[in-house]
N, C-alpha and C positions, 0 to 999 in steps of 0.2 A: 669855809668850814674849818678846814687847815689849821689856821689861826688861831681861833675860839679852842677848838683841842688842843694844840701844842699849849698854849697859858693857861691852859686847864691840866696838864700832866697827862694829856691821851695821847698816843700816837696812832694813828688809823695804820692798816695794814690789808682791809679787806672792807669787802662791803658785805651786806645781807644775802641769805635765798633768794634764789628765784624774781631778782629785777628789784630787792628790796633795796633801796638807797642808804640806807641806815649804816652807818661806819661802825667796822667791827674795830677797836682798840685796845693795847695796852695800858691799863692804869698803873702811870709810871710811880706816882710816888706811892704807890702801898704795894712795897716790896714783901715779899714772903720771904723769898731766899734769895742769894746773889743773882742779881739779871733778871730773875722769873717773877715777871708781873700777872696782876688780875686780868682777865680779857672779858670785855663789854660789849656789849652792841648799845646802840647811843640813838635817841630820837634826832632823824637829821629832820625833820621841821621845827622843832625846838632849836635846832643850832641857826636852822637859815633866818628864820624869823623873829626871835628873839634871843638870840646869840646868848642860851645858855646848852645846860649841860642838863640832859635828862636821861639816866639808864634806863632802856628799856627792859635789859637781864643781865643778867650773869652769863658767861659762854662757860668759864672756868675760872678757878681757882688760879691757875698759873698755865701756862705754855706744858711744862712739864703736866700735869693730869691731863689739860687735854689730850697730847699726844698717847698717853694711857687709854683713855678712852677711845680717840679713832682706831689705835692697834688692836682693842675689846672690839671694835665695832659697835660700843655703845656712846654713839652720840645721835642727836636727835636735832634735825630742824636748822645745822650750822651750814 
């Protein structure tokens, strides 16, 4: 899976809740600000089986909001 992400611009960092296999990543080339990328959760049976790239959400806008959000305690389902 590795692979298919990094030549797609994702770095994985995390997996899903609760036993979910889904890679949570960085979408590296759509930068907001310096360093702070988009973060996705990614269909990993779309990766294993047809070695594409399918979001399955949004986590956040950037590293920076999320960390806003867990210090609110308004995040849901991450």
């Amino acid at each position: 899976m590795s692979k298919v992400l990094l030549e797609n611009n994702f770095i994985q960092f995390a997996k899903g809740p609760g036993g979910n296999y889904d890679p949570i990543c960085f979408e590296v080339d759509n930068k907001k600000e310096i360093n702070d990328y988009r973060i996705v959760q990614i269909d990993h049976e779309e990766l294993l089986c047809k070695e594409r790239i399918k979001i399955v959400k949004e986590i956040s806008k950037s590293m920076h909001e999320l960390m806003k959000k867990i210090i609110k305690n308004d995040i849901k389902d991450v």
